[in-house]
LOVODO-583223 format. One record per residue: chain; residue number from 1; x, y, z of N, C-alpha, C in turn; residue in three letters. Coordinates in steps of 0.05 Angstrom, whole numbers. Each point is the difference from the previous one (the first is absolute). Example, Ala and Ser with C-alpha at 12.3 -4.5 7.8 and 13.67 -1.06 7.14 Angstrom:
BEGIN
KOLTI  bavex  doba    n.c1    n.c2    n.c3   ca.c1   ca.c2   ca.c3    c.c1    c.c2    c.c3  filo
KOLTI      A     1     264    -114     156     -18      24       0      18      24       0   ALA
KOLTI      A     2      -7      21     -14      16      24       1     -15      22      14   SER
This chain:
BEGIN
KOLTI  bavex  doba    n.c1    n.c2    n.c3   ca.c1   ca.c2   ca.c3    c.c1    c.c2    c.c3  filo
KOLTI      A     1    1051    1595     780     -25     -16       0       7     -28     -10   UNK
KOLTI      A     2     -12     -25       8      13     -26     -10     -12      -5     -16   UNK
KOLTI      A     3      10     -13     -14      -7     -14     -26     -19     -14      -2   UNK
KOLTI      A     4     -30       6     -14     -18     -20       8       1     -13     -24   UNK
KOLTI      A     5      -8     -24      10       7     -25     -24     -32      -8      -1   UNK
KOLTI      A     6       3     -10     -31     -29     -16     -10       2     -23      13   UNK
KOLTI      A     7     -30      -6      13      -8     -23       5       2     -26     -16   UNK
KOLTI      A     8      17     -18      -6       4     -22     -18     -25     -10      -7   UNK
KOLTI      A     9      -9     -10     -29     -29      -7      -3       0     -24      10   UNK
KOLTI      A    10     -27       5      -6     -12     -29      15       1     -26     -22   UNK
KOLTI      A    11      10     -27      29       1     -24     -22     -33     -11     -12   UNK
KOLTI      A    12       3     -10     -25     -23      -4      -1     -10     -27      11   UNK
KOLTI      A    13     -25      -4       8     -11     -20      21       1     -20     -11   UNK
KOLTI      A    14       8     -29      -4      11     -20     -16     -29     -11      -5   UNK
KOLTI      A    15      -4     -12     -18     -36     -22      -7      10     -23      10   UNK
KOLTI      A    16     -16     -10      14      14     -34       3     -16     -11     -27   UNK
KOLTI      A    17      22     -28      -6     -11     -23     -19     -25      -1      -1   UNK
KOLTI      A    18     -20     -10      14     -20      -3       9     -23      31     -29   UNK
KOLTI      A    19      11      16      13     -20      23      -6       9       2     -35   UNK
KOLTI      A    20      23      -2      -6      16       2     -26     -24     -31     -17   UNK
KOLTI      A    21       4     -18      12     -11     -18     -12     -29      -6      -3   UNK
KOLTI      A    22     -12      18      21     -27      10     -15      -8      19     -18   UNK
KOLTI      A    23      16      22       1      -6      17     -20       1      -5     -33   UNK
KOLTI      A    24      28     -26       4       2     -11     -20     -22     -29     -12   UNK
KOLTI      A    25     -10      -5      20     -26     -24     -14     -16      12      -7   UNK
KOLTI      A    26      -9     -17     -23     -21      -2     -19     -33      15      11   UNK
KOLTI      A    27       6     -32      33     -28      -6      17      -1      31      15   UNK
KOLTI      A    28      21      11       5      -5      24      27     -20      16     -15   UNK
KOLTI      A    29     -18      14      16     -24      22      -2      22      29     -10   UNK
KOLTI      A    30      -6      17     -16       8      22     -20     -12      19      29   UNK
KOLTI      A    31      17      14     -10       0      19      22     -23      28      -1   UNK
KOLTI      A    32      -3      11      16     -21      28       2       4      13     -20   UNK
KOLTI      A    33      24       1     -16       9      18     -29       1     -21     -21   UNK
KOLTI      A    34       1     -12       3       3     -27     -22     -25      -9      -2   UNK
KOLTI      A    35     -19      -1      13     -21     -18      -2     -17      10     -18   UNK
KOLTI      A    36     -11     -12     -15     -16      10     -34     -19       3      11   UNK
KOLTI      A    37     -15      27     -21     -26       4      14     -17     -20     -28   UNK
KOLTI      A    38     -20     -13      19     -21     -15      -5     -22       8      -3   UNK
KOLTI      A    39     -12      25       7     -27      10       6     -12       9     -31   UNK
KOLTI      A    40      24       7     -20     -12       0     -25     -10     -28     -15   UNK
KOLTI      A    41      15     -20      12     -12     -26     -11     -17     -16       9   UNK
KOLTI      A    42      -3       7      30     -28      -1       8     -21       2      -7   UNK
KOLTI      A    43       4      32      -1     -27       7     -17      -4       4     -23   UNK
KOLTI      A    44      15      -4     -28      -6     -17     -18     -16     -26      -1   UNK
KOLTI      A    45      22     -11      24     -25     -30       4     -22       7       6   UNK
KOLTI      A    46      -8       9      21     -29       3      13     -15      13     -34   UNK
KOLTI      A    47       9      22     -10     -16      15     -24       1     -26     -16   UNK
KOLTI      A    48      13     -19      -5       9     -19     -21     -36     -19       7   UNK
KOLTI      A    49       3     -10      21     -26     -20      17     -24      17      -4   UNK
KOLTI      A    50      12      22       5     -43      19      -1       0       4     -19   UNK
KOLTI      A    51      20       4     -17     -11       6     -41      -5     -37      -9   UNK
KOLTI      A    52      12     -17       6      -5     -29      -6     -33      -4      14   UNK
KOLTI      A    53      -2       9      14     -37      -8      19     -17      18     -15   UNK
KOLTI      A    54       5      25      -5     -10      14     -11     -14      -8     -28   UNK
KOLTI      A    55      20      -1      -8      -4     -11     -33     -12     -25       2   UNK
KOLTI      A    56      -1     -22      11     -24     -20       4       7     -28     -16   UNK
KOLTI      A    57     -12     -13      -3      -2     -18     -18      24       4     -27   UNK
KOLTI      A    58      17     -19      -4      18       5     -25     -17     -10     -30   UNK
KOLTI      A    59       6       7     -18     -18      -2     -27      -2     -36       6   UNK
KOLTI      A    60      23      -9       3       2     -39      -8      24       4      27   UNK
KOLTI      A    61     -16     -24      15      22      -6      18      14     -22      -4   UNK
KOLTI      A    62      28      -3      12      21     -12      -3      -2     -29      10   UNK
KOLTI      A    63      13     -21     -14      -1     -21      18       8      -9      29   UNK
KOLTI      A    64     -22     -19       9       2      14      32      28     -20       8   UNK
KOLTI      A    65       9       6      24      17     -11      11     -12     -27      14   UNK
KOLTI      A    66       1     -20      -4      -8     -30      28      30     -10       0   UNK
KOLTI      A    67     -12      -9      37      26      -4      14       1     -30      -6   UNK
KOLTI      A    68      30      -5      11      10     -20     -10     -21     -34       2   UNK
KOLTI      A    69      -7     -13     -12      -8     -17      -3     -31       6      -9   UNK
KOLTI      A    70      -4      24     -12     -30       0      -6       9      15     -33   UNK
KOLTI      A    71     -24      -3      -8      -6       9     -35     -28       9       5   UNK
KOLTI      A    72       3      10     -10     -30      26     -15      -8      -5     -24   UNK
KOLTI      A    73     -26     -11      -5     -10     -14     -22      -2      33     -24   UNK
KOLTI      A    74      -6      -3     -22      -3      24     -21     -30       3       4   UNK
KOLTI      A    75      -5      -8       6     -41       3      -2       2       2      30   UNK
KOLTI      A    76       4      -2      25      -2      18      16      15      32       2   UNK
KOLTI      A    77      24      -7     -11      18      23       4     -18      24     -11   UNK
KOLTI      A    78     -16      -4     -19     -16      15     -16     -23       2      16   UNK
KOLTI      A    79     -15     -12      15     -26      12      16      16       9      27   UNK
KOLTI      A    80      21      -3      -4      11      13      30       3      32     -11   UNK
KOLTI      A    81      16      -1     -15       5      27     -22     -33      10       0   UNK
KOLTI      A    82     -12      -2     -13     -28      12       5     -20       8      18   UNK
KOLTI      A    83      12     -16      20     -14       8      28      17      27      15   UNK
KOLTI      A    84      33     -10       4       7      29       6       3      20     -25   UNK
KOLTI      A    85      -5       5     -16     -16      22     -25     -24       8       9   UNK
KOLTI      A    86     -14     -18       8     -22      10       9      -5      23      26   UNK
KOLTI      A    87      21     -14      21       1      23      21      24      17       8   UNK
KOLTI      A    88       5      -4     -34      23      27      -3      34      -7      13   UNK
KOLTI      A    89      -2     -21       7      30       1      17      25      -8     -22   UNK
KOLTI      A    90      16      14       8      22       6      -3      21     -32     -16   UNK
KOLTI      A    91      13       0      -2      22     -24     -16      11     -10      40   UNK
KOLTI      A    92      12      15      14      10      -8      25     -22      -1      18   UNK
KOLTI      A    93     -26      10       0     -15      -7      12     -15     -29       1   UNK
KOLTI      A    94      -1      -2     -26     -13     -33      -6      26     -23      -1   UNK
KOLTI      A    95      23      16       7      22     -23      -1      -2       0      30   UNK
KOLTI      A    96      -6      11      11      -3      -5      41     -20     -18       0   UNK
KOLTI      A    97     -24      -3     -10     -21     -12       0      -1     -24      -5   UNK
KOLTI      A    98      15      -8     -20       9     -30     -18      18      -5      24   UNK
KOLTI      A    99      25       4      13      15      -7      10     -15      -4      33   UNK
KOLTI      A   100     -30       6       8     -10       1      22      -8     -25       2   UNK
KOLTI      A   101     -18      -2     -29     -17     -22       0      19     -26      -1   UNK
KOLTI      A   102      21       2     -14      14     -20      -3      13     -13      19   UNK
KOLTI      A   103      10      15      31       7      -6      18     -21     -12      17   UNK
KOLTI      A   104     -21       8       2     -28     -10       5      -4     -26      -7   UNK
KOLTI      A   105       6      -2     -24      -5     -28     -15      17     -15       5   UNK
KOLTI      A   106      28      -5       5      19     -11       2      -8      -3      36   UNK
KOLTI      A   107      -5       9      22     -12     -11      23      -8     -20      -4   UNK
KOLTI      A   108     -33       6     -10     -15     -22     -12       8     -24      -1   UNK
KOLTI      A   109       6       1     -20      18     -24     -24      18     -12      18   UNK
KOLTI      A   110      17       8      25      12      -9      20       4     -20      16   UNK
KOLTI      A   111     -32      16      10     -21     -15      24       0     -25       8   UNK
KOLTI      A   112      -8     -14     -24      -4     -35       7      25     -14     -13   UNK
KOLTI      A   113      12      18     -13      22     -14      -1      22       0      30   UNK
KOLTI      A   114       0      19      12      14       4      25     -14     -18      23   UNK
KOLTI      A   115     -25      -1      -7     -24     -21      23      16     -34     -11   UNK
KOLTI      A   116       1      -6     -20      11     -23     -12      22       0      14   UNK
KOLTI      A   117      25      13     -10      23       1      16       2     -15      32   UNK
KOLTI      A   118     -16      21      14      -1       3      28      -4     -25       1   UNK
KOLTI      A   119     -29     -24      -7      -2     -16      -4      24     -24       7   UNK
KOLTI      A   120      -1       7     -30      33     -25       1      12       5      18   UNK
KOLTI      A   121      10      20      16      14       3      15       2     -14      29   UNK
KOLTI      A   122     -34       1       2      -4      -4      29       2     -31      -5   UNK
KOLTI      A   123     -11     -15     -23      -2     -36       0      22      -9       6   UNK
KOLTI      A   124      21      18     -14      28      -7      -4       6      -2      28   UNK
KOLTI      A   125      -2      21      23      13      -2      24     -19     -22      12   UNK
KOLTI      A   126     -22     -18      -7     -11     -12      19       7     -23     -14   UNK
KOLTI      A   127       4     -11     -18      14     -24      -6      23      -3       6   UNK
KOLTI      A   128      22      21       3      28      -4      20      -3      -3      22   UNK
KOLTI      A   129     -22       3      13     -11       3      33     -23     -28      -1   UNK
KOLTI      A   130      -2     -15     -18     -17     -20       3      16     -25      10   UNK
KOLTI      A   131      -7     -16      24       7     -17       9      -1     -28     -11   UNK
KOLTI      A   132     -14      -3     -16       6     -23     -20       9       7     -34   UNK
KOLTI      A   133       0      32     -12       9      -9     -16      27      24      -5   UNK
KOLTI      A   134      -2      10      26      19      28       3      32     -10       5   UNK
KOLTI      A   135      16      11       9      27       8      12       9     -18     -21   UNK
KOLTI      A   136      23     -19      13      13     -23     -11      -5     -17     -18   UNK
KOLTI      A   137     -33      -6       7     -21     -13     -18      -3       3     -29   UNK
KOLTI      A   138       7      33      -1     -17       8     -13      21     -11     -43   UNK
KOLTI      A   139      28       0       7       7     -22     -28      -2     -22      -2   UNK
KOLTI      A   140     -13     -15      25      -5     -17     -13     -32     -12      -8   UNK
KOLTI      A   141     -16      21       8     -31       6      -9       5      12     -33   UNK
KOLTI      A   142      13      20      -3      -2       0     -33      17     -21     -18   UNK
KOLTI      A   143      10      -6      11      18     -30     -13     -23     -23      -4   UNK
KOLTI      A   144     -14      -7      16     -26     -15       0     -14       5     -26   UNK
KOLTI      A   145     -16      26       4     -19       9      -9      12       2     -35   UNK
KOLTI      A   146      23      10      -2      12      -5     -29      -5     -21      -9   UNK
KOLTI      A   147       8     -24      15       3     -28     -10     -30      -7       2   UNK
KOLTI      A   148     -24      13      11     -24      -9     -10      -6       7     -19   UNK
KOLTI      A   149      -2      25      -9      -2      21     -30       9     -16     -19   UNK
KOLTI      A   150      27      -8       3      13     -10     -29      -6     -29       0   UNK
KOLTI      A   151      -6     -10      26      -8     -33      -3     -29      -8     -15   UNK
KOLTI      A   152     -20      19      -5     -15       7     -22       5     -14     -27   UNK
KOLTI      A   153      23       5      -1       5     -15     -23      -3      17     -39   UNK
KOLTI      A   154     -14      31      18      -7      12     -23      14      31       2   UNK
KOLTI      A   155      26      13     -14      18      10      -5     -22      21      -2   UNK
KOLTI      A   156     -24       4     -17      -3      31       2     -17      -1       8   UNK
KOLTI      A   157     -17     -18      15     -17       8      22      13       7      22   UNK
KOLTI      A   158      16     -12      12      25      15      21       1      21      -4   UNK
KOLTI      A   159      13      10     -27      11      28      -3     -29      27       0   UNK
KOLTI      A   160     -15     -17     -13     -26      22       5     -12       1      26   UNK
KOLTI      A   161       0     -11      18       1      -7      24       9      21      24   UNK
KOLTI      A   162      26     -14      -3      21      25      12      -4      24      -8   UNK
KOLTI      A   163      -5       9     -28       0      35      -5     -21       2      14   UNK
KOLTI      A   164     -32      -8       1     -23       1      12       5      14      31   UNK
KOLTI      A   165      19     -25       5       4       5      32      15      27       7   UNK
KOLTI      A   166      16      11     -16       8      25      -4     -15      24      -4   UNK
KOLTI      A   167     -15       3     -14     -18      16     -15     -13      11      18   UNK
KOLTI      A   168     -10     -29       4     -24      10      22       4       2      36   UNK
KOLTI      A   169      34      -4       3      14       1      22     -13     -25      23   UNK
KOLTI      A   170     -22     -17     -10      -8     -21      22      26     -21       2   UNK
KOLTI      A   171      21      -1     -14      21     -12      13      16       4      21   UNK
KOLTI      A   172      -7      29      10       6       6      22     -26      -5      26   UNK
KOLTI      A   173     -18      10      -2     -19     -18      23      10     -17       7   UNK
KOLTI      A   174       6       3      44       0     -29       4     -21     -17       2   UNK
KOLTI      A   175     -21      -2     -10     -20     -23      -9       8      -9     -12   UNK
KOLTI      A   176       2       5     -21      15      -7     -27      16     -13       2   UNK
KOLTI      A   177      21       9      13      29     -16       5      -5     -26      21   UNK
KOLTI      A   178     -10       6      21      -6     -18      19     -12     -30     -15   UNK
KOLTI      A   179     -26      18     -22     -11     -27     -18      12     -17     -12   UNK
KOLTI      A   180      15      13     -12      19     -13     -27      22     -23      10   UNK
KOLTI      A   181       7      18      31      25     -16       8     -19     -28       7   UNK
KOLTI      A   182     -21       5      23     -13     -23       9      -9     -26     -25   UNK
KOLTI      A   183      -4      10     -26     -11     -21     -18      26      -3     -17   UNK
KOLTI      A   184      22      12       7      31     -11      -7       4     -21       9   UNK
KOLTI      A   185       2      -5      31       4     -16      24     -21     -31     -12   UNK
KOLTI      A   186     -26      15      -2      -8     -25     -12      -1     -19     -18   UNK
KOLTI      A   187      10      24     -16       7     -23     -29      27      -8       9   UNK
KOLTI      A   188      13       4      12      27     -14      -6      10     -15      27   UNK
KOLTI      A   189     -21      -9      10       6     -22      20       2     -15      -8   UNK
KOLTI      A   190      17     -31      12       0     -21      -2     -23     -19       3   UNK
KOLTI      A   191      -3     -19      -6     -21     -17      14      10     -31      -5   UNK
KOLTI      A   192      -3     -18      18       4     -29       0     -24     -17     -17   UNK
KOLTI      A   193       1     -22     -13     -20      -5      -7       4     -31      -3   UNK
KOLTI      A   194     -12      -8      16       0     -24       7      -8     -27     -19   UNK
KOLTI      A   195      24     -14      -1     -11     -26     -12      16      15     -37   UNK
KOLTI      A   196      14       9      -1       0      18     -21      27     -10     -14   UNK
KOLTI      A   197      10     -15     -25      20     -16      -8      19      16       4   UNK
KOLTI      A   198      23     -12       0      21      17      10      19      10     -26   UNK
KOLTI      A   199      11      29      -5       8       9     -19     -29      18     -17   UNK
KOLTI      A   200     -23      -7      13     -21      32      -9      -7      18      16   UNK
KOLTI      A   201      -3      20     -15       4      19      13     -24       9       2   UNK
KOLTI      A   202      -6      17      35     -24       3      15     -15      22     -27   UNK
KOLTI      A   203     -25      -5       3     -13      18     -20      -5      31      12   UNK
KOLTI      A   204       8      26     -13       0      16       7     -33      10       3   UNK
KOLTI      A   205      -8      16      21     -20       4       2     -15      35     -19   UNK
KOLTI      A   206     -23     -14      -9      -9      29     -15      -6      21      16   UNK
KOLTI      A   207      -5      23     -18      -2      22      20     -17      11       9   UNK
KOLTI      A   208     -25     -17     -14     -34      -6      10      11      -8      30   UNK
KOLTI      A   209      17     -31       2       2     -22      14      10      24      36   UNK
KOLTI      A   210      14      13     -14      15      16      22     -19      22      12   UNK
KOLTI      A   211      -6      12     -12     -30      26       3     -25     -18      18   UNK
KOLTI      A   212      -1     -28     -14     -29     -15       7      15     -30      11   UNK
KOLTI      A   213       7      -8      19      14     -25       4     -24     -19       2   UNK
KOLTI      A   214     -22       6       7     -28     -21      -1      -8       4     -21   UNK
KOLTI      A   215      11       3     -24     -16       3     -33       4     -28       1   UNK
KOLTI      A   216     -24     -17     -17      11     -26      -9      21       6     -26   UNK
KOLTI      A   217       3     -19      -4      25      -3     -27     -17      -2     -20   UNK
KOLTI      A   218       4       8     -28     -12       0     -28       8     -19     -14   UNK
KOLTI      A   219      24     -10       5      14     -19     -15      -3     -27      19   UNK
């Protein structure tokens, strides 16, 4: 009878890199045997939330959370506290509620400031698009308009002036700009004046004189 011989074992099937280097990251998902069971911590949580609702109202609630750029006065925080005491809710229930209203409020509070914005925005594109005081024009219309401000003669009326025009963003209106430049132009024209000794100098015109050129003179 011949010799029967054992079947040589089998090689084992090689892992590529690939599969080796997931088993070994951090990020890869835990496997069907590996993977922790969760369902007891679940439902702790869930019992954790229905014993917290349950139980109701805390003896003294905690200080509330406001989001960033807001504060919670002590004399409201306290009729806020008393109102949810009153309808029993919870420490996380009245912290949903503060954080509702407050997003609510922060819209609000938004609103006309974003309407302002928009504002400026649109003057801004129509004074670059204005044909007398827009494109190319347009440095040497605030170069003007400076040298009328400060030709005033009065350092913090200028300066209160300019913030004004800021504040209240009508430095951007092209009315505004269109105006300012046009009674620039006029104050700082030349004029000939006839019969007039030579070496004086033409009298600059007031800003009545420029606004009203048919005013009589006071002087």
């Amino acid at each position: 009878m011949p010799e029967t011989q054992a079947a040589p074992p089998a090689e084992p099937t090689p892992t590529s890199s690939v599969e080796e280097t997931r088993s070994d990251s951090i990020l890869s998902a835990p496997s069907e045997t590996t993977k922790p069971d969760t369902s007891t911590t679940n439902e702790d949580s869930v019992i954790g939330k229905a014993a917290e609702a349950l139980a109701g109202a805390p003896e003294s609630y905690a200080e509330w959370k406001a989001p960033e750029g807001f504060s919670i006065d002590a004399d409201v925080s306290k009729e806020v506290g008393a109102l949810f005491k009153g309808m029993n809710l919870t420490q996380d229930q009245g912290q949903q509620l503060v954080d509702f209203y407050a997003k609510e409020l922060q819209k609000t509070f938004d609103q006309p400031f974003q309407v302002w914005r928009d504002t400026q925005s649109e003057w801004k594109t129509q004074i670059k698009n204005d044909p007398e005081i827009g494109g190319s024009k347009l440095d040497g219309v605030k170069t003007s308009i400076a040298r009328l401000i400060d030709g005033l003669g009065d350092p913090k009326l200028a300066a209160d002036f300019r913030e004004a025009m800021v504040f209240t963003g009508a430095g951007n209106n092209p009315a505004v700009v269109r105006f300012m430049n046009r009674l620039a132009q006029r104050m700082t024209e030349g004029s000939h004046v006839a019969g007039q000794p030579a070496g004086t100098r033409a009298q600059r015109p007031t800003a009545a004189q420029a606004l009203y050129p048919t005013l009589p003179s006071t002087g």
